[in-house]
ZAVEXKOL-598350 format. One record per residue (C-alpha): chain; x, y, z; residue in one letter; residue number from 1. Coordinates in steps of 0.2 Angstrom, whole numbers, plus 2048, in hexadecimal, padded with zeros to 3 digits. Layout:
// ZAVEXKOL-598350
<site c="A" east="X" north="Y" up="Z" r="A" k="NUM"/>
...
***
This chain:
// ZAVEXKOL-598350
<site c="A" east="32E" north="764" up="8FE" r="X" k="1"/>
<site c="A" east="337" north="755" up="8F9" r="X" k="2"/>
<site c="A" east="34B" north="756" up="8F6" r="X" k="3"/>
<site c="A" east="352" north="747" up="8EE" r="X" k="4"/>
<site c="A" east="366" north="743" up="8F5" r="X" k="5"/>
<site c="A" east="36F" north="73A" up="8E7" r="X" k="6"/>
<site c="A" east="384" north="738" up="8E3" r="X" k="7"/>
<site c="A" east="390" north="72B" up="8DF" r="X" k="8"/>
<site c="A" east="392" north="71C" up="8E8" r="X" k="9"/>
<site c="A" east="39E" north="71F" up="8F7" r="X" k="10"/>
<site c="A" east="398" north="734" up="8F6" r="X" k="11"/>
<site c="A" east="393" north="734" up="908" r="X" k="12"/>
<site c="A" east="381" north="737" up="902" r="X" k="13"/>
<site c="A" east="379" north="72A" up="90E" r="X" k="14"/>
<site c="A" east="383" north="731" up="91C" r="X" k="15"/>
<site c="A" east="37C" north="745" up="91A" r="X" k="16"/>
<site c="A" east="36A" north="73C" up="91A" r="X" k="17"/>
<site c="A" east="370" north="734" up="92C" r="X" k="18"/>
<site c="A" east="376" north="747" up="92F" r="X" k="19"/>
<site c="A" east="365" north="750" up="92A" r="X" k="20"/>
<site c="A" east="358" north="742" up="92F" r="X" k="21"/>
<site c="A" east="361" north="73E" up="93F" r="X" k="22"/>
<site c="A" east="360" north="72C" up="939" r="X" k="23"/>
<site c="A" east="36B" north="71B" up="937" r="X" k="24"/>
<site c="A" east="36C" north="715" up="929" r="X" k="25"/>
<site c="A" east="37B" north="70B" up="923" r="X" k="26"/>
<site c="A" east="38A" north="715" up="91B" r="X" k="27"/>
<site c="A" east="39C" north="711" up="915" r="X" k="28"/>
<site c="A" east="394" north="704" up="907" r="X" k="29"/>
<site c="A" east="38C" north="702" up="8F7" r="X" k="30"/>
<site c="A" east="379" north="707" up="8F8" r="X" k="31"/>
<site c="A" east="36F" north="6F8" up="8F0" r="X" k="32"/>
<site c="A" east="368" north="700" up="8DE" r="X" k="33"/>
<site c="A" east="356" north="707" up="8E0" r="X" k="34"/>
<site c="A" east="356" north="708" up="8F3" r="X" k="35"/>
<site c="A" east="34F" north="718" up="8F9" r="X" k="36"/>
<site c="A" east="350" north="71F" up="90B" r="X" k="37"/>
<site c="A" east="342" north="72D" up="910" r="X" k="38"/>
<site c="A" east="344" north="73A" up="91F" r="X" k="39"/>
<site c="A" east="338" north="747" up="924" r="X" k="40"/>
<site c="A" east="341" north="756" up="92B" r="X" k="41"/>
<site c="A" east="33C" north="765" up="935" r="X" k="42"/>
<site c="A" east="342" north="777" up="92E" r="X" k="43"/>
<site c="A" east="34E" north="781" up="93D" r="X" k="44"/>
<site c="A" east="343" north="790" up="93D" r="X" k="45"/>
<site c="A" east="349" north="79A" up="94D" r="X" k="46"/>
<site c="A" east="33A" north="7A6" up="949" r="X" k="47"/>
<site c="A" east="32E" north="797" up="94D" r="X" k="48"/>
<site c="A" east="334" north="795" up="960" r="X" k="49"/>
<site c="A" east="331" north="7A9" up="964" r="X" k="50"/>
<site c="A" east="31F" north="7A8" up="95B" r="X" k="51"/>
<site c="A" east="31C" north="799" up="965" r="X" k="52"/>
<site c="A" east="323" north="7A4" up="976" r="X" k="53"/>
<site c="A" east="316" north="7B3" up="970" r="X" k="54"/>
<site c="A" east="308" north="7A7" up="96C" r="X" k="55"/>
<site c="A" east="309" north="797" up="97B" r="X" k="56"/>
<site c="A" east="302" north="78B" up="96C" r="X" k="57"/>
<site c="A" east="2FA" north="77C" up="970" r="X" k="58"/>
<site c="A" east="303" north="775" up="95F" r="X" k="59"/>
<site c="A" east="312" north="77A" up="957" r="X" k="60"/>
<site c="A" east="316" north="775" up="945" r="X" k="61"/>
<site c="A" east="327" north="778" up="93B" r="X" k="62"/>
<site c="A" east="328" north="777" up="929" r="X" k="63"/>
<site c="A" east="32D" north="766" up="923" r="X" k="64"/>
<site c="A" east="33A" north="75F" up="915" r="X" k="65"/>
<site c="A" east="33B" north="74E" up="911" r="X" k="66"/>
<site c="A" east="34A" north="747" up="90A" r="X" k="67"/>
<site c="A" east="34D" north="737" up="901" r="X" k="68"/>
<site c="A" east="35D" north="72F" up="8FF" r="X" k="69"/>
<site c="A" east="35E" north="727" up="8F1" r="X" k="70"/>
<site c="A" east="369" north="719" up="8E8" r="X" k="71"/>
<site c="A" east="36B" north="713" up="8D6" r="X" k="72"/>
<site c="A" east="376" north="721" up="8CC" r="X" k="73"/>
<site c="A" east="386" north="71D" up="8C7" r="X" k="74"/>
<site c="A" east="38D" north="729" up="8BC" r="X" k="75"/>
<site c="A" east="38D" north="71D" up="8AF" r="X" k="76"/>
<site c="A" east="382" north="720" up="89F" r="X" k="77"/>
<site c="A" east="38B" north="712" up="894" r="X" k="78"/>
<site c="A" east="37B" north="707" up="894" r="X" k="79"/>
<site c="A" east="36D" north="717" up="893" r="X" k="80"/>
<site c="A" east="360" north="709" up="893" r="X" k="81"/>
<site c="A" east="364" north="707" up="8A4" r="X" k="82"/>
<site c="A" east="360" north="715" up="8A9" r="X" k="83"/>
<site c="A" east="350" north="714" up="8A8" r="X" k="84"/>
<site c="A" east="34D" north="704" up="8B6" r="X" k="85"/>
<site c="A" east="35E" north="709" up="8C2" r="X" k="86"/>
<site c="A" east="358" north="717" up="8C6" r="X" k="87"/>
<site c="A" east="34C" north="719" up="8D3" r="X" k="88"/>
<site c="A" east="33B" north="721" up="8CF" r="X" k="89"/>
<site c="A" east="339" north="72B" up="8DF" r="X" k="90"/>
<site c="A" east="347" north="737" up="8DC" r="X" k="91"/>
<site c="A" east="33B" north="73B" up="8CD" r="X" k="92"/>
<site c="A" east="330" north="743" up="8DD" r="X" k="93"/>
<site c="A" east="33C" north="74C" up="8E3" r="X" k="94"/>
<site c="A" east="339" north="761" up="8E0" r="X" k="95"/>
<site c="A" east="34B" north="763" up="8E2" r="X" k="96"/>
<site c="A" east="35E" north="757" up="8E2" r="X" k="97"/>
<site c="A" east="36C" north="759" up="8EB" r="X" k="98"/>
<site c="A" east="379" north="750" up="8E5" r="X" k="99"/>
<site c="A" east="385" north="74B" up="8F0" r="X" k="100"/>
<site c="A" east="396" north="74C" up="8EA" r="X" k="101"/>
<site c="A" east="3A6" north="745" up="8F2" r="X" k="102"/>
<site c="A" east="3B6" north="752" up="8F6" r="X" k="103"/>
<site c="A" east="3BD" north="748" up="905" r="X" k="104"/>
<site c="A" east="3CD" north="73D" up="906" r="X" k="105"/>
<site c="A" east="3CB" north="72C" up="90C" r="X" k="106"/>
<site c="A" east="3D8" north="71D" up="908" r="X" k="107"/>
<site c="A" east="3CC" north="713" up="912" r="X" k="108"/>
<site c="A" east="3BE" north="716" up="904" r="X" k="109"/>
<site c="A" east="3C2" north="716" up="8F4" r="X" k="110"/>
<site c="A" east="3BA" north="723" up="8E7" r="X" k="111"/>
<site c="A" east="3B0" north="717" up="8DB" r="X" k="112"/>
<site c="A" east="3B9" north="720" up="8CD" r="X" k="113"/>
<site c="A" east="3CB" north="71D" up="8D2" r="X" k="114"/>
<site c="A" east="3CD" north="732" up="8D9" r="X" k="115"/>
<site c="A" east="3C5" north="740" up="8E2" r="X" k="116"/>
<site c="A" east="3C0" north="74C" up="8D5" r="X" k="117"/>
<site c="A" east="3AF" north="755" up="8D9" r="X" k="118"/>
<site c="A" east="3AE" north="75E" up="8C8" r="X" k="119"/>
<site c="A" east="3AF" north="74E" up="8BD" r="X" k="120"/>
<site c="A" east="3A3" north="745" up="8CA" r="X" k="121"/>
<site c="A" east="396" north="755" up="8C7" r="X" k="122"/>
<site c="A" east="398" north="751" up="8B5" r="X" k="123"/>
<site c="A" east="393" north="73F" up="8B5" r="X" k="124"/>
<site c="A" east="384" north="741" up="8C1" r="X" k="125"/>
<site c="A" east="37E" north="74F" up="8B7" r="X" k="126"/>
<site c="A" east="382" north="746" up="8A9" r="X" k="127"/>
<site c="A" east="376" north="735" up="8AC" r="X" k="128"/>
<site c="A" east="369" north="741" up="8B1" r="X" k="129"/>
<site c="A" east="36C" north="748" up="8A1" r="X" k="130"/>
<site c="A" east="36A" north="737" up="897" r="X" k="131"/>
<site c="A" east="35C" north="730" up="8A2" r="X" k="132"/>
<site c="A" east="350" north="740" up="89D" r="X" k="133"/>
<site c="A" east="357" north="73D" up="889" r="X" k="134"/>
<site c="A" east="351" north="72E" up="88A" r="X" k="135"/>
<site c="A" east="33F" north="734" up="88F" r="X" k="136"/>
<site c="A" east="33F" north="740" up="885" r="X" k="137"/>
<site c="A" east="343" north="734" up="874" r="X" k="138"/>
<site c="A" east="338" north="729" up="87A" r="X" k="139"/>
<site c="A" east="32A" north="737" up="87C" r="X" k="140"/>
<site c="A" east="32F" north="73D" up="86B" r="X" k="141"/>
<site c="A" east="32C" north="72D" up="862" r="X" k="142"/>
<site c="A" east="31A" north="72C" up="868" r="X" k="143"/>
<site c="A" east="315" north="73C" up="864" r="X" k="144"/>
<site c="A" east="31B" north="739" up="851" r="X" k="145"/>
<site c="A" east="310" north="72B" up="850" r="X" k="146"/>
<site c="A" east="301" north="735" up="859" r="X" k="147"/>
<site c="A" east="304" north="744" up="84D" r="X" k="148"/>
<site c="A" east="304" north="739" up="83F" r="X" k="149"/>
<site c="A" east="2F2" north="735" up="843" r="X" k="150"/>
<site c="A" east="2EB" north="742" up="84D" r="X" k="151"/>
<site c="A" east="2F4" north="752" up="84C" r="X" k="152"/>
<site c="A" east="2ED" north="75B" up="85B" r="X" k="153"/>
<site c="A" east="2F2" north="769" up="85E" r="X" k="154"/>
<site c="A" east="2F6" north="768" up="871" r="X" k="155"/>
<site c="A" east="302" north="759" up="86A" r="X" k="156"/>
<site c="A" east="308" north="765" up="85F" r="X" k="157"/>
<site c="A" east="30D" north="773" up="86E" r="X" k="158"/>
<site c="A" east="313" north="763" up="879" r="X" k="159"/>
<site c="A" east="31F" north="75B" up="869" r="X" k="160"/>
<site c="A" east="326" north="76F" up="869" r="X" k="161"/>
<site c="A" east="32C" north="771" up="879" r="X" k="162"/>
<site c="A" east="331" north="75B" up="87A" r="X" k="163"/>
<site c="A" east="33C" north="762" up="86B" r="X" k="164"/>
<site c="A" east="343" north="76F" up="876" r="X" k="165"/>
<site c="A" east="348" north="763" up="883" r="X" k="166"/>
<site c="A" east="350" north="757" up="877" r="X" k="167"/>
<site c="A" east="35C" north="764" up="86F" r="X" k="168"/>
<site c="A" east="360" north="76D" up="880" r="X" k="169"/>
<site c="A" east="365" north="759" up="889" r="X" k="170"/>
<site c="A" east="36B" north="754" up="875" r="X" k="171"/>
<site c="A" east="377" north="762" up="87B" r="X" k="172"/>
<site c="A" east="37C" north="75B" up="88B" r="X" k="173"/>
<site c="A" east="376" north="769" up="892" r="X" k="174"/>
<site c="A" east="368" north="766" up="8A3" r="X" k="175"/>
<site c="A" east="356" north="76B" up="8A0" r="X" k="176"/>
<site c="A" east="356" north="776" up="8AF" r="X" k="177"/>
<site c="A" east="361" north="782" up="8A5" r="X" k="178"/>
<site c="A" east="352" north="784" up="898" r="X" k="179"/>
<site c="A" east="34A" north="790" up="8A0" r="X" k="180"/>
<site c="A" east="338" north="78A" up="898" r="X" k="181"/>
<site c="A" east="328" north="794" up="89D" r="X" k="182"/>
<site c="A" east="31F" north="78F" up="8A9" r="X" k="183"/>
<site c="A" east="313" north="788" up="89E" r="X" k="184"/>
<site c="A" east="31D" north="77F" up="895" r="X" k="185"/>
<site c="A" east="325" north="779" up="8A6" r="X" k="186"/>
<site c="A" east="313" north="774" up="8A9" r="X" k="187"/>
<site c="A" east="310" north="769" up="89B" r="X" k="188"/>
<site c="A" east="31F" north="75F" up="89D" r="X" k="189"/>
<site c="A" east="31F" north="75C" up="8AF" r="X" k="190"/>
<site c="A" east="315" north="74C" up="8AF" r="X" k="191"/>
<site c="A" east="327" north="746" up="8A7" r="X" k="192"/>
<site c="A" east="331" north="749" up="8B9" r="X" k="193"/>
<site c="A" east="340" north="74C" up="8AD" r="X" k="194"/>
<site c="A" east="350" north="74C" up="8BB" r="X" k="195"/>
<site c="A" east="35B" north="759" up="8B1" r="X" k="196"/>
<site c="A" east="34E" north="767" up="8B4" r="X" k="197"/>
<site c="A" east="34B" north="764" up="8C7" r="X" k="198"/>
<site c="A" east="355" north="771" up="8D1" r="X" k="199"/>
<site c="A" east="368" north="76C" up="8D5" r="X" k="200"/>
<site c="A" east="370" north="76C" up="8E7" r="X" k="201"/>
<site c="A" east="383" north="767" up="8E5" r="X" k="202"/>
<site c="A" east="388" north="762" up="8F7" r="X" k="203"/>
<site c="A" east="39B" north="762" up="8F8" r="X" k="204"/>
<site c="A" east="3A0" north="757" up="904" r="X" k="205"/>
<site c="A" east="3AD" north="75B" up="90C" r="X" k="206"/>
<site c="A" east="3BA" north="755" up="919" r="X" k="207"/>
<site c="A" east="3BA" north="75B" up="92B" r="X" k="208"/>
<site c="A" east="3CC" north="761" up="928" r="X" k="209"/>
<site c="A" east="3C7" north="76E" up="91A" r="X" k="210"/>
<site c="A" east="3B7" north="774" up="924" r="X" k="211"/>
<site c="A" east="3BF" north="784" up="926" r="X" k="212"/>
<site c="A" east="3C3" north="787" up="915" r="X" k="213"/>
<site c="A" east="3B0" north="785" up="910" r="X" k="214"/>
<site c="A" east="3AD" north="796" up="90A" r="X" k="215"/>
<site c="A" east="3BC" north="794" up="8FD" r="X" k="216"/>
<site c="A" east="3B5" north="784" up="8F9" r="X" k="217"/>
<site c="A" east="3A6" north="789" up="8F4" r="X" k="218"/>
<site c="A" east="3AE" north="798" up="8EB" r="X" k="219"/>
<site c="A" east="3B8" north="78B" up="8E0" r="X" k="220"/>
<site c="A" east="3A7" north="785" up="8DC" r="X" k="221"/>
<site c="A" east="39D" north="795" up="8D9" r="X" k="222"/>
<site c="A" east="39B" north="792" up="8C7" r="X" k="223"/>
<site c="A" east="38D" north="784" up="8CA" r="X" k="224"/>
<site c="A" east="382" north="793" up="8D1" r="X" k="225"/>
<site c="A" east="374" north="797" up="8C7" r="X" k="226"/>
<site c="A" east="366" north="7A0" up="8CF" r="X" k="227"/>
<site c="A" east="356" north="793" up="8D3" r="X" k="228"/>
<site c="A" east="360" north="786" up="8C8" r="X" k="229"/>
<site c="A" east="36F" north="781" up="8D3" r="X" k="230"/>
<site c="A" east="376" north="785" up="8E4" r="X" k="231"/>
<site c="A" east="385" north="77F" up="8EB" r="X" k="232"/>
<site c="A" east="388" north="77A" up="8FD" r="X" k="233"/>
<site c="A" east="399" north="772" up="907" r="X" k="234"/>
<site c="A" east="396" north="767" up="916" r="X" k="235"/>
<site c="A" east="3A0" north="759" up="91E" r="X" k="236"/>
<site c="A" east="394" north="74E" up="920" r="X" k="237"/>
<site c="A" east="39E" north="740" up="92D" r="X" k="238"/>
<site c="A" east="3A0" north="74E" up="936" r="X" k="239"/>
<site c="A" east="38D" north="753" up="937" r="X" k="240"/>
<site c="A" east="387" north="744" up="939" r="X" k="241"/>
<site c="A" east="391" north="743" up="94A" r="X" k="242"/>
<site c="A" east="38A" north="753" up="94E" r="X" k="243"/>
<site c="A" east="378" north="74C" up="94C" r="X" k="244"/>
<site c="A" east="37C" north="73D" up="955" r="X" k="245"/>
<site c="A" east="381" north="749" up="965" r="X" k="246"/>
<site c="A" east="377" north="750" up="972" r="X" k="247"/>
<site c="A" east="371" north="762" up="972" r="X" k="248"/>
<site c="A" east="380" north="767" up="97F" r="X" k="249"/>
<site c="A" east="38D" north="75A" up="977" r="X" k="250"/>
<site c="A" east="388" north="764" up="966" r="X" k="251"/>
<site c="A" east="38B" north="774" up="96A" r="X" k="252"/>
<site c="A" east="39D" north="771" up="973" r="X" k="253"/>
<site c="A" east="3A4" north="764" up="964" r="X" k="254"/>
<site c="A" east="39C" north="773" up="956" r="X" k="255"/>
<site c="A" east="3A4" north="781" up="95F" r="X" k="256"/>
<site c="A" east="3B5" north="779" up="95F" r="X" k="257"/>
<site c="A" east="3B2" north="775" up="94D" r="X" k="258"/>
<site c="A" east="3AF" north="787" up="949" r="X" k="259"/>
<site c="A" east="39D" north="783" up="943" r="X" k="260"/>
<site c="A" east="38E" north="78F" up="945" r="X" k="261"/>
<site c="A" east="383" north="786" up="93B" r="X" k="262"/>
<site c="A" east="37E" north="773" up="93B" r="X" k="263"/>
<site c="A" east="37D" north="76C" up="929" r="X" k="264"/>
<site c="A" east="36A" north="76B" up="92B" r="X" k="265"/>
<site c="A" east="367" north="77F" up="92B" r="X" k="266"/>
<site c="A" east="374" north="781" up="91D" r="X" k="267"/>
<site c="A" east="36D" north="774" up="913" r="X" k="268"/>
<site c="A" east="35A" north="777" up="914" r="X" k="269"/>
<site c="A" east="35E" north="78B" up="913" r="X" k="270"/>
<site c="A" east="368" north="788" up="904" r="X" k="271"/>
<site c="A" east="359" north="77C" up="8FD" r="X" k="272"/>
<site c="A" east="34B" north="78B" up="900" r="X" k="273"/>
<site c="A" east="355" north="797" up="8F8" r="X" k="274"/>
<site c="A" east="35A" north="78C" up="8E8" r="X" k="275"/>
<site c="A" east="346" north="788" up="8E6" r="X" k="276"/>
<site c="A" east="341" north="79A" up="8EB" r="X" k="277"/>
<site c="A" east="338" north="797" up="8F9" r="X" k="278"/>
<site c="A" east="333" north="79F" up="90B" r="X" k="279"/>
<site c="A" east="328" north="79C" up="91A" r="X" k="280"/>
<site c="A" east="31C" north="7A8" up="921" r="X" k="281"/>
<site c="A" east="315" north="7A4" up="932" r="X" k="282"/>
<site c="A" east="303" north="7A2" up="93C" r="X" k="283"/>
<site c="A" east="301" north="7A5" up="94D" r="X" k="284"/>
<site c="A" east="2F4" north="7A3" up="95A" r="X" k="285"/>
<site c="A" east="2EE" north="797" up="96B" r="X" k="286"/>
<site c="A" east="2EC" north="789" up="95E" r="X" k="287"/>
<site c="A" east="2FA" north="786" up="957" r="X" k="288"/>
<site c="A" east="30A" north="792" up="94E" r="X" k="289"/>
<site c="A" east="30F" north="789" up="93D" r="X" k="290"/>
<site c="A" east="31C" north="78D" up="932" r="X" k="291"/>
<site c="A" east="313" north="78D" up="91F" r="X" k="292"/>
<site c="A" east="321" north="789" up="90E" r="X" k="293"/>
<site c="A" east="31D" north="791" up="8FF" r="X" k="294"/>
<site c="A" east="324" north="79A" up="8F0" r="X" k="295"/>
<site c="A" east="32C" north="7AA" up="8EF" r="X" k="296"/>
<site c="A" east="321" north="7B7" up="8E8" r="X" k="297"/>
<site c="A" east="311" north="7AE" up="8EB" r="X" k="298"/>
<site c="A" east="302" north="7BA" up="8ED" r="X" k="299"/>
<site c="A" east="2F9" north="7BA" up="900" r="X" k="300"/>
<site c="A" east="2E9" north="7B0" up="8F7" r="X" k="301"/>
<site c="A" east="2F5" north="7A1" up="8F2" r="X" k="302"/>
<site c="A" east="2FE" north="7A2" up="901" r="X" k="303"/>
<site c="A" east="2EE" north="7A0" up="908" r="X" k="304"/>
<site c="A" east="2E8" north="790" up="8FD" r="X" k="305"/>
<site c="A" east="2F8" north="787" up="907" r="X" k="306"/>
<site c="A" east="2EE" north="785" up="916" r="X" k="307"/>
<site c="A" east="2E0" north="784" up="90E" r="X" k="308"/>
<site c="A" east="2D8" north="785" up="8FC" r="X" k="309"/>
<site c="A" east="2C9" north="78C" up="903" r="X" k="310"/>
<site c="A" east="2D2" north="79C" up="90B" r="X" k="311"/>
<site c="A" east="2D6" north="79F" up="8F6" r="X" k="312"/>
<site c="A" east="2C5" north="79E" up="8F4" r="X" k="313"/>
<site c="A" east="2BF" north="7A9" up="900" r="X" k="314"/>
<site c="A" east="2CE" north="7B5" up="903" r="X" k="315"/>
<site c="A" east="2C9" north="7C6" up="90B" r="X" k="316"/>
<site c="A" east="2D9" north="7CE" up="912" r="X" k="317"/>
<site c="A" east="2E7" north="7C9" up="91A" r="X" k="318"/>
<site c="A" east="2ED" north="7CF" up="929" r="X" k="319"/>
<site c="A" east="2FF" north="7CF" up="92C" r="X" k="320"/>
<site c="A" east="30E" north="7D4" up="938" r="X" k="321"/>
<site c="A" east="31F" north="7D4" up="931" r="X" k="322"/>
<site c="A" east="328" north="7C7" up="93D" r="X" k="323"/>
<site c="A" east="338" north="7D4" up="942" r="X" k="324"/>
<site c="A" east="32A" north="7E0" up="949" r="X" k="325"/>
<site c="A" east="320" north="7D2" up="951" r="X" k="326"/>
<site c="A" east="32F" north="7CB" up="95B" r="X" k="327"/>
<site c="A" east="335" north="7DD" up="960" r="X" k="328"/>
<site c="A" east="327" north="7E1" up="96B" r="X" k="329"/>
<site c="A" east="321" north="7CE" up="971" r="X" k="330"/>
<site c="A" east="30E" north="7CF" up="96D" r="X" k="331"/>
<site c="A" east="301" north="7D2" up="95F" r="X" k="332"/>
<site c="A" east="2F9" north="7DE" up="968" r="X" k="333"/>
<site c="A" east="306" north="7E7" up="96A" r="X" k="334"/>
<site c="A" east="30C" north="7E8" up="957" r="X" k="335"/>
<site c="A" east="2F8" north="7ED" up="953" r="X" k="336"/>
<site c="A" east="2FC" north="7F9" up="960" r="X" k="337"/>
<site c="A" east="30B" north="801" up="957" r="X" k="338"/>
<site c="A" east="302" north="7FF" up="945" r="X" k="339"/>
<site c="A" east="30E" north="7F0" up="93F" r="X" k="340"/>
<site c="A" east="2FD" north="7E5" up="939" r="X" k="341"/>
<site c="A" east="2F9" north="7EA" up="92A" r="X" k="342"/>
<site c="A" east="2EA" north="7E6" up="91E" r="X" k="343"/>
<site c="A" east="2F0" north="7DF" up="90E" r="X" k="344"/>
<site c="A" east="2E5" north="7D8" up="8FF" r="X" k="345"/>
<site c="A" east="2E6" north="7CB" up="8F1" r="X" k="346"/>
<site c="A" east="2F5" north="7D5" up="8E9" r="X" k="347"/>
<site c="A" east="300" north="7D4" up="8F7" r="X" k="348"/>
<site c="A" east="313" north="7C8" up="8F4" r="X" k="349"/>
<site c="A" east="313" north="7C0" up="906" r="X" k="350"/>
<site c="A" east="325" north="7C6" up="90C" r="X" k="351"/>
<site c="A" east="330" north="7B6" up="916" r="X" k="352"/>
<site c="A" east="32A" north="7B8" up="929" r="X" k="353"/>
<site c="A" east="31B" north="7BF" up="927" r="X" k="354"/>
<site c="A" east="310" north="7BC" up="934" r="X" k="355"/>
<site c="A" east="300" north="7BB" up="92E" r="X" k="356"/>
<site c="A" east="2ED" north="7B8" up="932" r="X" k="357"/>
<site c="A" east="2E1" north="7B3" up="922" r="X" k="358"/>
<site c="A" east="2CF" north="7BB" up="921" r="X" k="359"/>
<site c="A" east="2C5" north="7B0" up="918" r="X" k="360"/>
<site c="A" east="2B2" north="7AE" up="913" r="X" k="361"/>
<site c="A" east="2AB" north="79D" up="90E" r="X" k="362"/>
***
């Protein structure tokens, strides 16, 4: 999973990539247009390290996110043709954005539009990603007119309708992610990478002073929640970035004097799985315990075809142990023992935590 950070200049987003990569990159200036900084992160899974306890692994692998900071938006659409060559192509990678948006006092750093006002900021990022997928779109428009004229296909035809869709809906000012478009339509037009339809984290970015006033910060904002759309999330990302810059011990005395239970890393990533409506089930064994992503709902045959196409192909049964009973006795003989391994087919919606071993025939 790729998660693209983007926010006006000055936002702090550079500084929650430091937080969340445990890197150094420079903060406190203007990002040079087009640059893109990448970081691959392990997923906090405390149900890894008691699998690995069970199971004495000779490999152990997390679930990974790779988060791009990334420069080049302004919340300026007065040139629209400059949309097309400031912003970056990567963030049009990305499966997810979270937009970075400054709600932190600083006379030191002055807010590029002249005030603190996380509302109006929302508006003008959404905004330009807005106008950079109109553009696209009229662009894409005009060319099917001219191939219709000539060849009117009619899978050109089903592509011009849904185009049209799109154009009315951002016309509007209104983000593609709130279409709601089949899947297959979603299918057609994904070769597009439109930026308004990707799913929207808003990362509020909050002083340290007003840390302990998140949960009324995040209610203020609660109107930007929209089921597998947009989530909303409050972090002071100074302060984390500290906290990722301290020792394991260091950490835990300067988090509980702040009051924190939870590093901006967990809240962040937990927020991001739930927005894209994903979970992780588990494998275990001498080999290795690996934590595997996928989307909620999948069946037990394509949560299979993540290891491996081939366990698809060839999928017999799956054998698996909810994790809460694997972990309350210590052993898999054990659960077999008490009749927690069960035998489920092709039908089966893996569950989060699932423990589970594939039965495959090639």
């Amino acid at each position: 999973m790729i998660i693209g950070i983007i926010g006006l200049p000055q936002s702090g987003k550079t500084t929650l990539f430091n937080a969340l990569c445990g890197t150094h990159q420079e903060t406190g200036g203007y990002t040079a247009k087009g640059e893109v900084h990448r970081g691959v992160v392990k997923v906090p899974d405390p149900r890894i390290d008691v699998l690995v306890e069970i199971y004495s692994p000779k490999k152990i692998t997390h679930a990974e996110i790779e988060w791009m900071d990334v420069a080049g938006f302004t919340g300026d659409v007065s040139d629209r043709n400059k949309l097309d060559t400031e912003i970056p192509n990567a963030i049009r990678q990305a499966d997810a954005i979270a937009h970075v948006v400054r709600a932190f006092e600083d006379a030191n750093l002055p807010h590029v539009k002249g005030s603190i006002d996380p509302e109006r900021d929302i508006r003008l990022i959404e905004e330009e990603l807005i106008i950079s997928d109109l553009v696209t779109v009229e662009k894409r428009l005009e060319r099917l007119d001219k191939l219709l004229r000539v060849t009117p296909d009619d899978s050109m035809k089903r592509e011009k309708a849904i185009i049209d869709r799109c154009y009315e809906q951002l016309s509007s000012n209104k983000p593609l992610r709130d279409l709601n478009l089949p899947p297959e339509d979603e299918k057609t037009i994904r070769c597009f990478q439109f930026l308004s339809i990707k799913p929207m984290l808003l990362v509020l970015n909050i002083s340290e002073a007003d840390m302990p006033k998140r949960a009324a910060i995040l209610q203020d904002f609660s109107q930007h929640t929209k089921p597998n759309a947009c989530a909303v999330e409050a972090v002071s990302a100074k302060v984390e970035m500290e906290l990722a810059e301290l020792g394991e011990e260091d950490r835990a005395i300067f988090m509980n004097e702040l009051g924190v239970t939870q590093s901006a890393l967990d809240r962040v990533i937990r927020s991001s799985y739930d927005l894209m409506g994903l979970i992780s089930y588990l494998t275990g064994g001498e080999k290795e315990v690996h934590a595997w992503t996928i989307k909620r709902g999948m069946t037990a045959p394509k949560a299979a075809a993540v290891i491996h196409k081939d366990f698809e192909t060839g999928f017999i049964k799956a054998e698996v142990i909810p994790y809460e009973k694997l972990a309350q006795v210590m052993s898999e003989s054990e659960a077999k023992k008490h009749g927690w391994m069960r035998l489920e087919g092709k039908e089966y919606i893996v569950q989060d935590g699932d423990v589970i071993f594939f039965r495959f025939n090639l």
